[in-house]
C-alpha positions as CSV (number, residue, x, y, z in Angstrom):
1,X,-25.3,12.9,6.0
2,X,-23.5,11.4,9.3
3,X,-20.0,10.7,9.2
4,X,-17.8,7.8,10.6
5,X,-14.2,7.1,10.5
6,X,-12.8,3.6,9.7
7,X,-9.4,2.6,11.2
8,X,-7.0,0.6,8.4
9,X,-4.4,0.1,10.2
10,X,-2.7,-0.5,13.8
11,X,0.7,1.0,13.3
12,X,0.7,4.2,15.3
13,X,4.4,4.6,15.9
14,X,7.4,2.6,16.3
15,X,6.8,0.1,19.0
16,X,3.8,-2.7,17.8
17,X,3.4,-2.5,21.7
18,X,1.6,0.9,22.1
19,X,-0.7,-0.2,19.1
20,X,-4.2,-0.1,21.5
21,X,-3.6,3.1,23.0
22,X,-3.1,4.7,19.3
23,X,-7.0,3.4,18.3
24,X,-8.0,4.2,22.1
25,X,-6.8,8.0,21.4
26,X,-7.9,7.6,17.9
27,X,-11.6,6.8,18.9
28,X,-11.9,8.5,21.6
29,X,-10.9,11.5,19.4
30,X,-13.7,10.6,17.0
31,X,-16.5,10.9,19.4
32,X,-15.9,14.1,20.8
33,X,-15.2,15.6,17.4
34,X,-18.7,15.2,15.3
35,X,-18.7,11.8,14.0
36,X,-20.6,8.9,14.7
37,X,-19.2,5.8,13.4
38,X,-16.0,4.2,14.6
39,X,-14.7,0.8,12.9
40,X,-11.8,-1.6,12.3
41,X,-10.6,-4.4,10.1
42,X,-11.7,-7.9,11.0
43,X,-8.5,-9.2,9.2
44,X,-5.5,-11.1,10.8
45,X,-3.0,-9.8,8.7
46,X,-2.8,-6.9,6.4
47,X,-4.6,-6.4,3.5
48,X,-2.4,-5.7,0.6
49,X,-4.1,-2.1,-0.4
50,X,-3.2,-0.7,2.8
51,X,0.0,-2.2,4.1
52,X,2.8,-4.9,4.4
53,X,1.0,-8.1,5.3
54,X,3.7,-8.8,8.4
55,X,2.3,-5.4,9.8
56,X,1.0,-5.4,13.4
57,X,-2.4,-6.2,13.1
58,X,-5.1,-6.6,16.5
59,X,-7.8,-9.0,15.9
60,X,-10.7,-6.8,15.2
61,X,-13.6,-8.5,18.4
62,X,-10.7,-8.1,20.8
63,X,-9.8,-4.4,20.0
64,X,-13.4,-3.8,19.5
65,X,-14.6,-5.1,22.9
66,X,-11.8,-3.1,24.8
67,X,-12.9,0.0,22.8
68,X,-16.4,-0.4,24.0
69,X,-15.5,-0.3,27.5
70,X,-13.3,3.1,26.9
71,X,-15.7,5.1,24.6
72,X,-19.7,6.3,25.4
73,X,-21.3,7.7,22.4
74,X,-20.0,6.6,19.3
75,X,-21.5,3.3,17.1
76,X,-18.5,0.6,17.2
77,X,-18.2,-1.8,14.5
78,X,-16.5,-4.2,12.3
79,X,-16.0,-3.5,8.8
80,X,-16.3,-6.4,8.1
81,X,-16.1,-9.6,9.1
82,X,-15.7,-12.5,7.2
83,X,-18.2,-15.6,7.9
84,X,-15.3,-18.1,7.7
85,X,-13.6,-16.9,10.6
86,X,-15.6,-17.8,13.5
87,X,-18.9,-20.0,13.8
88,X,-21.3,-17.7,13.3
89,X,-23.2,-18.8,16.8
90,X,-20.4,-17.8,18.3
91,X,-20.1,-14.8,16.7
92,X,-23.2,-14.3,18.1
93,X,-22.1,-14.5,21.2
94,X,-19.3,-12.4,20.8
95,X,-20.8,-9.6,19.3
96,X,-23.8,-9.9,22.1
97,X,-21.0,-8.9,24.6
98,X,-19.6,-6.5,22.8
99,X,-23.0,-4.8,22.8
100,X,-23.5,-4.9,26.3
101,X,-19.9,-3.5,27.4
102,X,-21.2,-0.3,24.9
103,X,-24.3,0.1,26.5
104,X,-26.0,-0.7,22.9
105,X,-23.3,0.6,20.0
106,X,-22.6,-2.3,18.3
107,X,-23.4,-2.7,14.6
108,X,-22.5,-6.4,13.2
109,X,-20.4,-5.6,9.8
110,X,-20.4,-8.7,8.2
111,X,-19.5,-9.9,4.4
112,X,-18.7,-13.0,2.1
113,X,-15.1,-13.0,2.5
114,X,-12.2,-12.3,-0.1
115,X,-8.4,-12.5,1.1
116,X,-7.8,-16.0,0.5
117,X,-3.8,-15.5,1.5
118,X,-5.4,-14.8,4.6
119,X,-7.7,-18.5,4.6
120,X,-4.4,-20.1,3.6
121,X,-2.4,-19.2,6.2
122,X,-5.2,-19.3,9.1
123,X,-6.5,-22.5,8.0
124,X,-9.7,-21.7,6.8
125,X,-11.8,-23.5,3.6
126,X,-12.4,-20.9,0.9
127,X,-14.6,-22.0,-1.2
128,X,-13.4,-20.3,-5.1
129,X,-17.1,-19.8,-6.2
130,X,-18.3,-16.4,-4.7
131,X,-22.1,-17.8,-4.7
132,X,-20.8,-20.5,-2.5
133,X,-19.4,-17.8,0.1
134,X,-22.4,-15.5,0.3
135,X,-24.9,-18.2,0.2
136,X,-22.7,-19.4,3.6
137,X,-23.1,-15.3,4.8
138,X,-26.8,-15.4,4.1
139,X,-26.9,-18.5,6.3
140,X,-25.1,-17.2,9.0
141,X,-26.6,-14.2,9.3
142,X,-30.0,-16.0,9.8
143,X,-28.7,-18.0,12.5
144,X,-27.1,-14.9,14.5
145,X,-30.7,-12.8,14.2
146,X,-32.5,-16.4,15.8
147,X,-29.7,-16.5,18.4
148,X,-30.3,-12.7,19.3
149,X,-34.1,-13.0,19.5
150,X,-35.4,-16.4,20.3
151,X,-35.1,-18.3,23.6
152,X,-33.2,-21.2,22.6
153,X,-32.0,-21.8,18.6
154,X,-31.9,-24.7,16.9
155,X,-30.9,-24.4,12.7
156,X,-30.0,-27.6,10.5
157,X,-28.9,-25.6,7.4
158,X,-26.1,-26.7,4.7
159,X,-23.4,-24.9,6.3
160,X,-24.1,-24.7,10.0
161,X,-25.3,-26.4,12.8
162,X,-26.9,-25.4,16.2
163,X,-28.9,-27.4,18.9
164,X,-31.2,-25.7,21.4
165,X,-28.5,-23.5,22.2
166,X,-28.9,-20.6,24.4
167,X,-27.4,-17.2,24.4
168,X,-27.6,-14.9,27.3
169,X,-27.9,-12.4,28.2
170,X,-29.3,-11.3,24.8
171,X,-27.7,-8.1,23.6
172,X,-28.9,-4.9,24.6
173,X,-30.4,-3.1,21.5
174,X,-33.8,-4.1,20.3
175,X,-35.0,-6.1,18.5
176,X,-31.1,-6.8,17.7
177,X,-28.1,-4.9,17.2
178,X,-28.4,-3.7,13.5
179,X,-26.8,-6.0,10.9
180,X,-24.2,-4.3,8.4
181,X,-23.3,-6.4,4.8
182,X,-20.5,-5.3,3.0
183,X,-20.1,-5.5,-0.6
184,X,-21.8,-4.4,-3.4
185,X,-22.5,-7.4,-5.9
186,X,-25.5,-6.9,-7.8
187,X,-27.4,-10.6,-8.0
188,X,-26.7,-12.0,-5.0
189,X,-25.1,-10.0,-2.5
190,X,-27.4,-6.9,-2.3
191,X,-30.2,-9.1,-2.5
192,X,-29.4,-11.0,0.9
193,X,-29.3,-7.2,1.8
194,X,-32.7,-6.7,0.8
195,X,-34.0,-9.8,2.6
196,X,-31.7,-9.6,6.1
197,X,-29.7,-6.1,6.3
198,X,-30.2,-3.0,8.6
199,X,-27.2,-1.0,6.6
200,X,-25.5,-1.8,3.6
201,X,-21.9,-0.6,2.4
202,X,-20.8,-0.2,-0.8
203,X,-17.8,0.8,-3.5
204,X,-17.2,2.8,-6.2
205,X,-17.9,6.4,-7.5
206,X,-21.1,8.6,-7.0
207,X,-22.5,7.3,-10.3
208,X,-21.3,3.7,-9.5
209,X,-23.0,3.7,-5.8
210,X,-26.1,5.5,-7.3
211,X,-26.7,2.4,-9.4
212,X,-26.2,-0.1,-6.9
213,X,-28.5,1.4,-4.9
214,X,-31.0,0.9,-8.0
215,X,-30.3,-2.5,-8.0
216,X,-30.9,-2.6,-4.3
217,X,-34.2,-0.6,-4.4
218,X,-35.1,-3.4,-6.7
219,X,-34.3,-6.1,-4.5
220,X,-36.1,-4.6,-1.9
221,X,-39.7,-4.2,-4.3
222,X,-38.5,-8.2,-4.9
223,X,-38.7,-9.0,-1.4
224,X,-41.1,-6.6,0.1
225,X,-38.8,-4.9,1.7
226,X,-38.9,-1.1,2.7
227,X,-36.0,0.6,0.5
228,X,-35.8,2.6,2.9
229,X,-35.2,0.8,5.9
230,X,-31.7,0.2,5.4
231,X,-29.2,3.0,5.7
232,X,-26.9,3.6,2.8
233,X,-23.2,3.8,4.0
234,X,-19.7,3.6,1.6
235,X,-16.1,3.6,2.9
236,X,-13.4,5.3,1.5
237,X,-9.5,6.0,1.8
238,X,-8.6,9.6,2.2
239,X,-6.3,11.6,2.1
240,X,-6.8,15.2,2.5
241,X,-5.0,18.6,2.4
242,X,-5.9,22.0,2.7
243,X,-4.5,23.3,-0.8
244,X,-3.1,21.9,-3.6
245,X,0.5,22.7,-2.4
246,X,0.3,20.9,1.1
247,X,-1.6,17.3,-0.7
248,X,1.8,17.1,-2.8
249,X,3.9,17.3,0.3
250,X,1.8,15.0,2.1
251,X,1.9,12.0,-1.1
252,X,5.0,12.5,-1.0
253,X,5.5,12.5,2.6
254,X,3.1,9.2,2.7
255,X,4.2,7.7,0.2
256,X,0.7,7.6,-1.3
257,X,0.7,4.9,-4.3
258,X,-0.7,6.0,-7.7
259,X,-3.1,4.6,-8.5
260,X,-4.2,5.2,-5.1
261,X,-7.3,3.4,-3.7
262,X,-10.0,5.6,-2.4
263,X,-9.4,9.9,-2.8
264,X,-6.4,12.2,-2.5
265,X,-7.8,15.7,-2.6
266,X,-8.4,19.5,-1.1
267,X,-11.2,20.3,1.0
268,X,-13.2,21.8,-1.6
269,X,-12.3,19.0,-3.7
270,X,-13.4,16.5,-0.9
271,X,-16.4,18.9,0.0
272,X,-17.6,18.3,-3.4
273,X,-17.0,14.6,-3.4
274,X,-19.1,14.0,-0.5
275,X,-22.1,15.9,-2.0
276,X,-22.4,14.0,-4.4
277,X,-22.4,11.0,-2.6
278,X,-24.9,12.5,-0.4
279,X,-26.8,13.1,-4.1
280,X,-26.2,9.6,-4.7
281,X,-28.0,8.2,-1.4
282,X,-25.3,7.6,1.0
283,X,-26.3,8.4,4.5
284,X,-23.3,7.4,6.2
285,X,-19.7,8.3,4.9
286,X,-17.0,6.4,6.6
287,X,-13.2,7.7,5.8
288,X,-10.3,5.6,5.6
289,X,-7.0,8.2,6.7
290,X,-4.4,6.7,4.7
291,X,-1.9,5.3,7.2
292,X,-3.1,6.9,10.3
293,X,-2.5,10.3,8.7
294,X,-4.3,12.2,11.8
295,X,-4.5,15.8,10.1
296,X,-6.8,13.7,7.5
297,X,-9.4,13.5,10.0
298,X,-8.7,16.8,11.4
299,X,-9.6,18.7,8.1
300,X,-12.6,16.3,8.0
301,X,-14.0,17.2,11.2
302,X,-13.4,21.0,11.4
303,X,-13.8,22.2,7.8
304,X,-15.7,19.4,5.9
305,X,-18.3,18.2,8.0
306,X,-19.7,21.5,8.6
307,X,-20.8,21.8,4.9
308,X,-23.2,18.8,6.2
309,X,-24.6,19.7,9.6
């Protein structure tokens, strides 16, 4: 089991102004401290499950590029971004940079798409049919791989368009940075997965996350795929306490909705949790701190991961 930490939200203290040097610290914190994996948002405002949609919010490629300049060992992502946002050649381009800057750290996360508050007020086209979205994903992901790999890329598909276009210099990693699709849906999703994914990540309990990867495994005997060439990863919200007595200061203290999304819990309750995700096939768990709560990660790093080494 390797462990990542994902980063919800930009609000590190009063002043919207000091927002990069809270993830700079944050990051830097997480590669010196046993995990791996260090993400953000690719949103442009809020998402209503973890704040106030007028939050400060960074645009995830720009934080993401400085962070790979200020950080040496841990794998820098975005979890995830959505396929409307940018033409996907020239995400290609921007995510080839960013994977030069890190020397090779970059993992493409990349889904569907959901918020469509966020579409309105950007100006993007959502199209209401889900199929419509990941078929659109599917595409895009094909023309990023061809723009990382071949000489000069040319695609005439339904959604997008590319002539002999060039992109240099290609990114670092070989064959291609790896290629991370979020979401968990069970006909279509997962199966673009199987065909085109280095990592998937998925939602819902132990026994929820062992059956999607069932359905994956499937997909993958479908497509002749090797199950086990893509790494399993979920992302949850946390919020963690030492003993019962401190977690009801600290939802209280935060605020912490109820129902809360993701996991509010002790270390031995959180300890457990994560075995049996581990029992369930995840090889990467990436934690959420619920707003920035730093002793979250703290308690994950010095008596949780352990468990795992």
């Amino acid at each position: 089991m390797k462990f990542g930490v994902h980063n919800p939200s930009f609000v590190f203290g009063p002043d919207p102004a000091e927002a990069f040097e809270g993830i700079r610290t944050k990051a830097q914190w997480v590669e010196t401290h046993g995990f791996t994996w260090f993400s953000v948002m690719d949103h442009l405002i809020q998402i209503p499950p973890v704040g106030a949609a007028d939050e400060p919010f960074i645009e995830g490629w720009t934080v993401l590029s400085a962070l790979a300049a200020v950080t040496s060992k841990v794998r820098l992502a975005t979890l995830a971004s959505s396929v409307a946002y940018r033409n996907p050649a020239h995400l290609a381009k921007i995510a080839a940079g960013v994977d030069l800057i890190s020397r090779g750290r970059l993992t493409l996360g990349i889904g569907a798409g959901w918020f469509e508050e966020e579409y309105r007020q950007y100006g993007f086209e959502f199209p209401q049919r889900p199929a419509v979205r990941i078929r659109q994903l599917e595409e895009a992901v094909r023309l990023i791989l061809a723009m990382w790999t071949e000489p000069r890329t040319t695609l005439h598909g339904k959604y997008f368009h590319v002539e002999d276009a060039i992109l240099e210099p290609k990114p670092v990693q070989r064959p291609h940075p790896p290629v991370m699709i979020a979401g968990g849906g069970e006909q279509l999703t997962l199966r673009v997965v199987a065909r085109l994914a280095d990592s998937c990540n998925v939602f819902g309990d132990p026994a929820e996350v062992r059956r999607k990867f069932g359905i994956l495994r499937r997909h993958c005997e479908a497509e002749q795929r090797r199950y086990e060439a893509i790494e399993k990863t979920i992302v949850m919200g946390l919020v963690l306490a030492r003993d019962e007595a401190e977690l009801a200061a600290k939802r209280a203290r935060l605020a912490v909705p109820e129902p809360f999304r993701g996991f509010a819990g002790t270390v031995s309750e959180v300890t457990d949790l994560i075995g049996k995700y581990g029992e369930a096939g995840v090889q990467l768990f990436i934690s959420s701190a619920f707003k920035n709560d730093a002793e979250t990660h703290e308690l994950l790093a010095s008596e949780v991961i352990p468990h795992f080494a």
